[in-house]
N, C-alpha and C positions, 0 to 999 in steps of 0.2 A: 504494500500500500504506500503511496505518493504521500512524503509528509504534504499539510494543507498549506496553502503557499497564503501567504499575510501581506498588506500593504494594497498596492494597487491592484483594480479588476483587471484581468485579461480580456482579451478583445470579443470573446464571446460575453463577459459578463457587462460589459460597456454597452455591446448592440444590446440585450436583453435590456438595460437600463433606458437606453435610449429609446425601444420600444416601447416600454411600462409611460416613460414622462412622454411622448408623441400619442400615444392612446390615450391618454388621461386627457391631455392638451386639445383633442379632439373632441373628448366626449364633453369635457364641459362647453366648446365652444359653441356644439351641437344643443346644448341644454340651452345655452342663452339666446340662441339663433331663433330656437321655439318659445321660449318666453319673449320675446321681442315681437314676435308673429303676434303670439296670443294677445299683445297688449293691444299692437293696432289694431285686430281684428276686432278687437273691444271696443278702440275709439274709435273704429268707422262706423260699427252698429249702433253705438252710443250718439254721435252724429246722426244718424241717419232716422234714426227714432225721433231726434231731436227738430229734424227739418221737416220731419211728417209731419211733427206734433204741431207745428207752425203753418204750415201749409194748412191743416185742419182748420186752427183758430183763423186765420185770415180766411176761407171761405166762408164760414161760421158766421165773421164779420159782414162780409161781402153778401151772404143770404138773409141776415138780419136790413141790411140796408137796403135791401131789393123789396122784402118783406114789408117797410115801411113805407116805400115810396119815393125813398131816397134815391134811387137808380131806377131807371128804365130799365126794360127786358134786353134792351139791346146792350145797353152800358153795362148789365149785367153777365152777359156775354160773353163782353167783349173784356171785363175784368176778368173774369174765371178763365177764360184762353191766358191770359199773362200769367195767372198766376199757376196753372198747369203746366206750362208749359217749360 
């Protein structure tokens, strides 16, 4: 039996090292890659709910003022195409 050699790795134990921190390196990068996803896909939906929820109130508006007499059928038309569109 080889006595156990001390001090520096040899060049298998150096790529094996270099493997272990290049795979580690990757998989956290990968973990942040998908939380970064996750977060915009949050703030587009968040967004997007949000422009709805706005679009809603302004027609809302736009059907209360038609409602009263405030706007003609045409004006009111011709609002609701701007604001769909």
């Amino acid at each position: 039996m080889s006595p156990r050699r001390m001090g520096r790795p040899g060049l298998i134990g150096m790529a094996a090292r270099t493997a272990v921190v290049a795979g580690t390196a990757t998989a956290v990068s990968g973990n942040m890659q998908r939380r970064q996803q996750a977060r915009a896909q949050d703030a587009q939906a968040q967004a997007d709910a949000e422009a709805q929820a706005q679009q809603h109130y302004d027609y809302a508006q736009l059907a209360q003022l038609h409602s009263a007499g405030v706007l003609s059928a045409s004006e009111f038309t011709a609002a609701k195409g701007k604001l769909l569109a």
